[in-house]
Each structure stands twice: as structure tokens, then as C-alpha cells.
C-alpha positions as CSV (number, residue, x, y, z in Angstrom):
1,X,7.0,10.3,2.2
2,X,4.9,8.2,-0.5
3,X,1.7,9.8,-2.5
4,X,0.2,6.1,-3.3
5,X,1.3,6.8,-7.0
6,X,2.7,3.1,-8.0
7,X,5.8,3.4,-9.8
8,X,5.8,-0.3,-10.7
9,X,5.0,-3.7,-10.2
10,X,7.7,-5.9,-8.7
11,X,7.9,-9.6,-8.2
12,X,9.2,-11.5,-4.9
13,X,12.6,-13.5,-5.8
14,X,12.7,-14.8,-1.9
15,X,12.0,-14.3,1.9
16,X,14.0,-16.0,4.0
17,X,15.6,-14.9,6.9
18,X,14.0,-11.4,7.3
19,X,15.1,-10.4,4.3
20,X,12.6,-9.7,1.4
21,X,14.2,-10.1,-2.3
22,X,12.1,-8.0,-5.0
23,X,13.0,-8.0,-8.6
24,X,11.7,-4.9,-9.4
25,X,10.7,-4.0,-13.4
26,X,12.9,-2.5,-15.8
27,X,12.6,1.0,-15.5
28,X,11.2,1.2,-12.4
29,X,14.0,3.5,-11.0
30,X,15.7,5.0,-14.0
31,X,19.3,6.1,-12.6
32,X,19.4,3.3,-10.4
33,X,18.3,2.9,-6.9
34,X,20.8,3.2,-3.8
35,X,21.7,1.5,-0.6
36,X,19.7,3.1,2.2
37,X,17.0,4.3,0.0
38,X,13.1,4.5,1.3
39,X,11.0,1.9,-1.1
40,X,7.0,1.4,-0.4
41,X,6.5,-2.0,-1.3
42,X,2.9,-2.7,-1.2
43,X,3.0,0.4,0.7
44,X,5.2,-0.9,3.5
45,X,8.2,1.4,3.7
46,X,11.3,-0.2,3.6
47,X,15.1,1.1,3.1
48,X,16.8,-1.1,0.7
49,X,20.3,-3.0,2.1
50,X,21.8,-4.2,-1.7
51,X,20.6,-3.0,-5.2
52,X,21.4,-3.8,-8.8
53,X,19.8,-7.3,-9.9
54,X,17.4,-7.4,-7.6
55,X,16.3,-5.2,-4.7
56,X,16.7,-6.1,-1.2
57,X,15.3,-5.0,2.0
58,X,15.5,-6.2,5.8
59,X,12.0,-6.8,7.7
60,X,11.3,-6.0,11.4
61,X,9.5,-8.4,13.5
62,X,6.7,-5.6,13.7
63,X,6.6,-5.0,10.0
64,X,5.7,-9.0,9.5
65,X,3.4,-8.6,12.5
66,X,1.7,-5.6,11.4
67,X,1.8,-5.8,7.7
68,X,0.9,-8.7,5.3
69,X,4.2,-8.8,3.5
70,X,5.1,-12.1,6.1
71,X,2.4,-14.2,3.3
72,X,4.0,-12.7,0.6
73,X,5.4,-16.1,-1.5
74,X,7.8,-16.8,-4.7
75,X,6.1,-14.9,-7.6
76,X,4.0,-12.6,-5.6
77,X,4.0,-9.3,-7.5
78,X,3.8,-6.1,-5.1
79,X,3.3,-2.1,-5.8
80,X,6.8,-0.4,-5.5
81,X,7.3,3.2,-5.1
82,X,10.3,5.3,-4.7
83,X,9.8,8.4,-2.0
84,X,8.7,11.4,-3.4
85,X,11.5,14.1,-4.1
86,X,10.8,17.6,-3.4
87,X,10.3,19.1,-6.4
88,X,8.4,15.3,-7.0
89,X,4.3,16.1,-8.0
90,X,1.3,15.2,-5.9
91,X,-0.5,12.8,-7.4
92,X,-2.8,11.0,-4.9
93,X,-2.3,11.8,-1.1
94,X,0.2,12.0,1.8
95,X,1.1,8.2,2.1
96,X,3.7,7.9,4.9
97,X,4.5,3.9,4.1
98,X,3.6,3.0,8.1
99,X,1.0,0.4,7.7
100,X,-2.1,0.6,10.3
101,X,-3.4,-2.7,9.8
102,X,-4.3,-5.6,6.9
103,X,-7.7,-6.0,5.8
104,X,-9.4,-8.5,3.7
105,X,-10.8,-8.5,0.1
106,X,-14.4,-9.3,0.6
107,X,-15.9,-8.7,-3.1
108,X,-14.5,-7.9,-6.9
109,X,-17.4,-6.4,-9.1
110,X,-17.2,-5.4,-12.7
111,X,-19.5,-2.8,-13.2
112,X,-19.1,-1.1,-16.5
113,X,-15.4,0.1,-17.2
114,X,-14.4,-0.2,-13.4
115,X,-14.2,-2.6,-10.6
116,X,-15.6,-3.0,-7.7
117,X,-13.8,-3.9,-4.9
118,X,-15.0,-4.1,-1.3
119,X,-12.7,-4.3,1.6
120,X,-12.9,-5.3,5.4
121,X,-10.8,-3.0,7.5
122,X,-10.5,-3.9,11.3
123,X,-13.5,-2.7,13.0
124,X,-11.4,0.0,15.2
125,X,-10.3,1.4,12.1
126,X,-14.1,2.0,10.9
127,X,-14.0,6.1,12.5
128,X,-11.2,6.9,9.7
129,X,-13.4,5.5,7.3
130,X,-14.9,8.3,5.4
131,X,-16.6,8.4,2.3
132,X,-14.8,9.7,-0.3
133,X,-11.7,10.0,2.0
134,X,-8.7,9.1,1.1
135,X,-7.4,5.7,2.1
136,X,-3.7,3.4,1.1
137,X,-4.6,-0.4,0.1
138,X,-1.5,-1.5,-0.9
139,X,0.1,1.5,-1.3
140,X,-2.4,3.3,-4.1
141,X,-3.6,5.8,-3.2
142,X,-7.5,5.2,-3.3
143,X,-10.8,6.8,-2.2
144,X,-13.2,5.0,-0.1
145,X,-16.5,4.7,-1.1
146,X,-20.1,3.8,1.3
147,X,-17.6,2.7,4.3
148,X,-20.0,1.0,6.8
149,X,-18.9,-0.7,10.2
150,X,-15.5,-1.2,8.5
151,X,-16.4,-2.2,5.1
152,X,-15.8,0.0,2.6
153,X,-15.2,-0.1,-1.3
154,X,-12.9,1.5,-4.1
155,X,-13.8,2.5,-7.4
156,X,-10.7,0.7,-10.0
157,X,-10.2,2.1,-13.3
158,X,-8.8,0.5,-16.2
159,X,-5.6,1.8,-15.5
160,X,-4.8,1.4,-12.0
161,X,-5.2,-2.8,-12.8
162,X,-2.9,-2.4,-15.3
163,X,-0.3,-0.5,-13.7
164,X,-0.7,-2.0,-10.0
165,X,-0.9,-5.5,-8.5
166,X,-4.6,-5.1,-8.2
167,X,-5.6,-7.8,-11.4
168,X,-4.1,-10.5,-9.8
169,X,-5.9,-9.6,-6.3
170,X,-8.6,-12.4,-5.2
171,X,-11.3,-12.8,-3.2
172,X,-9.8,-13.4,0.5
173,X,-7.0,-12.2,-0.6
174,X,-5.0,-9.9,2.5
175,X,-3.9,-6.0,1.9
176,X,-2.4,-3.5,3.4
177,X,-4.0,-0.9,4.9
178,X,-2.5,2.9,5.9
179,X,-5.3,5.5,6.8
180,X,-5.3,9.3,5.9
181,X,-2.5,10.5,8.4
182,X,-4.6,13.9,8.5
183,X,-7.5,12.3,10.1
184,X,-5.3,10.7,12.5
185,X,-3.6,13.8,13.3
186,X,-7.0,15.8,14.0
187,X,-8.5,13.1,15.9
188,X,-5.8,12.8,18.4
189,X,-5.5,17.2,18.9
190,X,-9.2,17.2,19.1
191,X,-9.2,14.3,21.9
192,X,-7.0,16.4,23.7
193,X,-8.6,19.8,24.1
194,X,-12.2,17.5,24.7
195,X,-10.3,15.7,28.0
């Protein structure tokens, strides 16, 4: 389990093959990571196969189908973050790292000391749309803001460009999308006690 917290910004060494080759950012994981390990990367969780250098982690045909980590390219730089120990802090929300869908950057907005930026979700996806709800882009941890027939925007401090692979996000530009696993949950009790 993930909490949309990035840890650090890694950037893409290679994908070929399946496998995806990440050189992650010194201090990133500070005693060293380990074979087998559970790493969001752009909040795709994936269990690293080598470590030390660079990190490396096999893809599934569904995780390049379902995820938009099959466009990532030499130099693309993508959120990383290690699972959440137990005694580990939560800082944004439950994140499980199983991506719904990809969605598409529609708008980037300065507006005072923030940005703007407005996403298109699949329209199926609009009912977990809630304002101020939770939602992962990426892997951050974000809250949605006026969501509207699967449009929706986030509110991005100063910090979260610095510290995430948000600044070098474009217009057009494809994200990953995980919605609150809550909502999910709710929605599919309450559909059976209503049949």
C-alpha cells in the first residue's frame, strides 16, 4: 500500500523487452532497496527484479495496456514511492498502486502561487469523481476540484512541482489515474443490497 506521498523523481534508463530500467535519485531509498520490493512508479505498483545502479522492474501485458508507462521514453522522469511501512505516516490517502485508467492533461493554469491543472478522466470514471475527493494522478495523492462529466482539476502548490514529475507535465500529455479505493468499495456493497 502507497499514500501518494512521492518519495522521488526517477528517470527512465530503458524499456525494452518488458522490462522498465529507472535510475532512481540519490537518496531515494536510504538503506537500499531489495529484490522483490513493491515500488509505485508513477503510481503503477511494481516489484523490483535487480537493484543497486539502477532499479529494475518487469511489466505485464495488462500493466502497458492499462497504464501509460508503455509511452514512457529515454529521459522520462516518473514519481517513485516505496510502500508504506507500518509504523510509516499517512500523509495523503490509501493509494493501492493498481491503476484504473490514463487520462489526459487538458489545461495548465498559473493562478497566483499554484497551478491549475485540468484533467480528462474516462467518462465511466466521472461517478468517482467527487469534489474535493481524493484522487491518484501519477501516483500523488491529489484532490479533485469542480469534476464535471469527467473533467476535473487539481490545485498544485509550489512544492509538489518541485518534488514530483508534475513541472515537466504538458498539455496532451497522458497520466495515470487510480481512484479513491473507498468509493469503489461503497459503491460496489451498496449495488448489492439495492439488487
Amino acid at each position: 500500500m502507497f499514500t501518494g506521498i512521492i518519495q522521488g523523481v526517477g528517470k527512465v534508463l530503458g524499456l525494452t523487452d518488458g522490462v522498465l530500467t529507472v535510475e532512481a535519485p540519490d537518496g531515494f531509498a536510504i538503506g537500499g532497496t531489495e529484490v522483490g520490493e513493491s515500488i509505485a512508479v508513477n503510481g503503477c505498483c511494481l516489484t523490483v527484479i535487480k537493484e543497486g545502479g539502477a532499479l529494475r522492474f518487469d511489466l505485464s501485458p495488462e500493466t502497458l495496456k492499462r497504464s501509460s508507462l508503455g509511452r514512457l521514453e529515454i529521459g522520462s522522469l516518473v514519481n517513485l514511492e516505496r510502500a508504506m511501512s507500518a509504523s510509516g505516516r499517512f500523509g495523503g490517502h490509501i493509494v493501492q498502486g493498481h491503476v484504473d485508467a490514463t487520462g489526459t492533461i487538458l489545461a495548465i493554469t498559473p493562478v497566483d502561487n499554484s497551478v491549475v491543472y485540468r484533467f480528462q478522466a474516462p467518462a465511466e470514471y466521472d461517478r468517482y469523481l467527487i469534489d474535493k475527493g481524493s484522487i491518484s494522478i501519477d501516483g500523488i495523492s491529489l484532490t479533485v476540484v469542480n469534476p464535471s462529466a469527467g473533467a476535473f482539476e487539481v490545485w498544485i502548490i509550489p512544492h509538489t512541482i518541485q518534488e514530483t514529475n508534475l513541472g515537466s507535465r504538458q498539455v496532451g500529455d497522458i497520466v495515470n489515474l487510480e481512484f479513491d479505493v473507498i468509493a469503489r468499495y461503497v459503491e460496489k456493497m451498496m449495488s448489492a443490497q439495492l439488487a
